[in-house]
N, C-alpha and C positions, 0 to 999 in steps of 0.2 A: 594565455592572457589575451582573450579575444576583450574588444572595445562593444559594447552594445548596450542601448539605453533601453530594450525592449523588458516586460515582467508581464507574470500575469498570480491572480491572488485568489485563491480560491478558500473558499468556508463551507462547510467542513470538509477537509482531505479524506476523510472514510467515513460510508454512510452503509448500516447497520441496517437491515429490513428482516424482520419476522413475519411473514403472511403465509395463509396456506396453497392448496394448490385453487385453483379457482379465482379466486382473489387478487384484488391488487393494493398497494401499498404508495405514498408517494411523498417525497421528500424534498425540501425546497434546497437548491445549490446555488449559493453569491459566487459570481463571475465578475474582477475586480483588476481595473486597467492602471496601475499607479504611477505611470508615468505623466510628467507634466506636460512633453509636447510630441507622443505618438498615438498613433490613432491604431486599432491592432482588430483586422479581419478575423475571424476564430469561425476553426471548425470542430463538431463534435465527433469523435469514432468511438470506439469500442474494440478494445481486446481481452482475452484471456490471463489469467497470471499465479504464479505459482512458488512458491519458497525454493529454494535449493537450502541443502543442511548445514548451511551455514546463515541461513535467514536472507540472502539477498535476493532482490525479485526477479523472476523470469519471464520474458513477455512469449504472448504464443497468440495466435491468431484468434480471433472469434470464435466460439463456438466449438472447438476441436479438443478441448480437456472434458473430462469424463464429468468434471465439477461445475463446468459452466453456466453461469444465468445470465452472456451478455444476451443470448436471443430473446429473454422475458423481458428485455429495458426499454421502454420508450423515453424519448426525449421531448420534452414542450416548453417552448412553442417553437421549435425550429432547432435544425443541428446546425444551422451556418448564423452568425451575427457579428457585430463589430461595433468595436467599443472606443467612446470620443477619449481623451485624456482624463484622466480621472474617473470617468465612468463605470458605475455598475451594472450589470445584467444580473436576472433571478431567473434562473434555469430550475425547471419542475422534472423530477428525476422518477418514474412509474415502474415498478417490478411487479410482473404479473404471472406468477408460475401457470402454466396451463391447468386445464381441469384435469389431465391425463397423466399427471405428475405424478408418481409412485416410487422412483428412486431411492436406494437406501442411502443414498449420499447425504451425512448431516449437512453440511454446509457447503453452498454452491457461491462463487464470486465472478469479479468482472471487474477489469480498470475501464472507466472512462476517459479518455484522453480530452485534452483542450489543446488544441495546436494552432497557431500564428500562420496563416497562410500570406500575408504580407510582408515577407520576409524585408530587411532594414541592409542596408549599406555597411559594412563593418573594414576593420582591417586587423588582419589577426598578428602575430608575434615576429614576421618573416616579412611584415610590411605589405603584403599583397589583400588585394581588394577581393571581400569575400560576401556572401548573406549569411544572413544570422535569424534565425526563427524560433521562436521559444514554446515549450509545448512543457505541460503541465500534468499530470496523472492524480484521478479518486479512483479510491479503492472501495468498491461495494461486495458487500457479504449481504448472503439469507440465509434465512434459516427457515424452517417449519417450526408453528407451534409445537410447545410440549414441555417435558421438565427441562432443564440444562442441566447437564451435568459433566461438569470441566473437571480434566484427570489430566495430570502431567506423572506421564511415570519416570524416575530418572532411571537408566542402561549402565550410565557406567563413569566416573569421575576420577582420571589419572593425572602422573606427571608426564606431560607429551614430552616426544623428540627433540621440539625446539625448546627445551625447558619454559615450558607455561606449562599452565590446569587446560585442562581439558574435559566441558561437562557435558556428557548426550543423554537427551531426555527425547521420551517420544510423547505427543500429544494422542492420548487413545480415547477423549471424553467424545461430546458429543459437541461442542461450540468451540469457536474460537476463543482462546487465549493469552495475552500478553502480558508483561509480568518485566517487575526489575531483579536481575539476579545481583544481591548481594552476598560476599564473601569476603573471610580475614584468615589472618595467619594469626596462630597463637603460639609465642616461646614457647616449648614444654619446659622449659629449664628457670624461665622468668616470669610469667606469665604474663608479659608485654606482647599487646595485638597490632596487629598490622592491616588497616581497613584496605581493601583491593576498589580498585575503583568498579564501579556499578556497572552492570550490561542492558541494557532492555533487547528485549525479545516479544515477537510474533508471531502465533503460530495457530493453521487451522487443523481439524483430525486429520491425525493418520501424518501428520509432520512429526519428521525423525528431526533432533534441532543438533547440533554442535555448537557451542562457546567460547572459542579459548579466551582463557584469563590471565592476560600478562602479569608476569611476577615480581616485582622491583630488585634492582640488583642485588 
């Protein structure tokens, strides 16, 4: 229970590019200050990122995953700026695959980060006087022209260990994927259904996914 009046608002949190190699592509991003009385320095970076099988994200440096398009990103007009209280900024977001681009890799990504270099005064749960900086993540995907063709194949859908379902599907199409997993239980004895609550799921090729589905008592 940290005290901190700092935010930052961004539109839209994932930005979608199809261009080929050669070409560039360019997407406009709201940079959105909604506090009423700080004023918040921002800087822009770039990293890498990646699913683990249970869908949560993994950050990795720049450049270093085999799926990479931070090095294609330019950023305009500037990666440092600062925003009065209330204030918007429009950030111009450029994906440019080289012309030497041949990779069989359907889909390449990249987080853009937004980070608060002005770090604010705070005092955290233990009383002691701490900074507080608030940083922000978009998530950009490409892809090359061509058809899409989205395949989720399901692997395997048991009763786990810890009594839940348990669903693994692998993403083997060629685009990314997201999707709500709905599921029920049927009496076979009554044929009263039991609606399980909903999942969403994200996932690029070549993602192996897990679900578990907790079961009501």
């Amino acid at each position: 229970s940290i005290q901190a009046q700092s935010g930052i608002s961004v539109s839209p949190p994932r930005n979608y590019f199809t261009v080929a190699a050669g070409q560039s592509e360019s997407k406009k991003i709201l940079v959105s200050n909604p506090s009423k009385t700080t004023r918040l320095d921002l800087a822009v970076s770039l990293n890498d990122w990646n699913y683990d099988s249970y869908g949560s994200n993994l950050i990795h440096d720049a450049g270093t995953l085999p799926n990479s398009c931070a090095n294609w990103i330019s950023i305009l007009p500037q990666s440092y700026f600062s925003l009065a209280p209330g204030e918007t900024h429009e950030m111009e977001l450029i994906v440019s695959p080289p012309a030497t681009a041949s990779d069989p890799i359907p889909v390449h990504t990249a987080m853009l980060y937004i980070t608060q270099i002005n770090p604010e005064d705070a005092v955290n749960e233990h009383g002691a006087n701490i900074k507080v900086s608030v940083r922000t993540g978009i998530k950009i995907y490409h892809r090359y022209p061509g058809a899409r063709l989205p395949q989720l194949e399901i692997d395997n859908f048991s009763y786990s260990d810890t009594k839940d379902l348990l669903l693994e599907f692998t993403n083997n199409g060629n685009i990314w994927a997201d999707g709500t997993l709905n599921c029920e239980l049927i009496n076979q004895e009554t044929g009263a259904k039991t609606q399980l609550s909903d999942a969403i799921f994200y996932t690029i090729p070549n993602d192996s996914r897990k679900i578990i589905i907790a079961l009501p008592d």
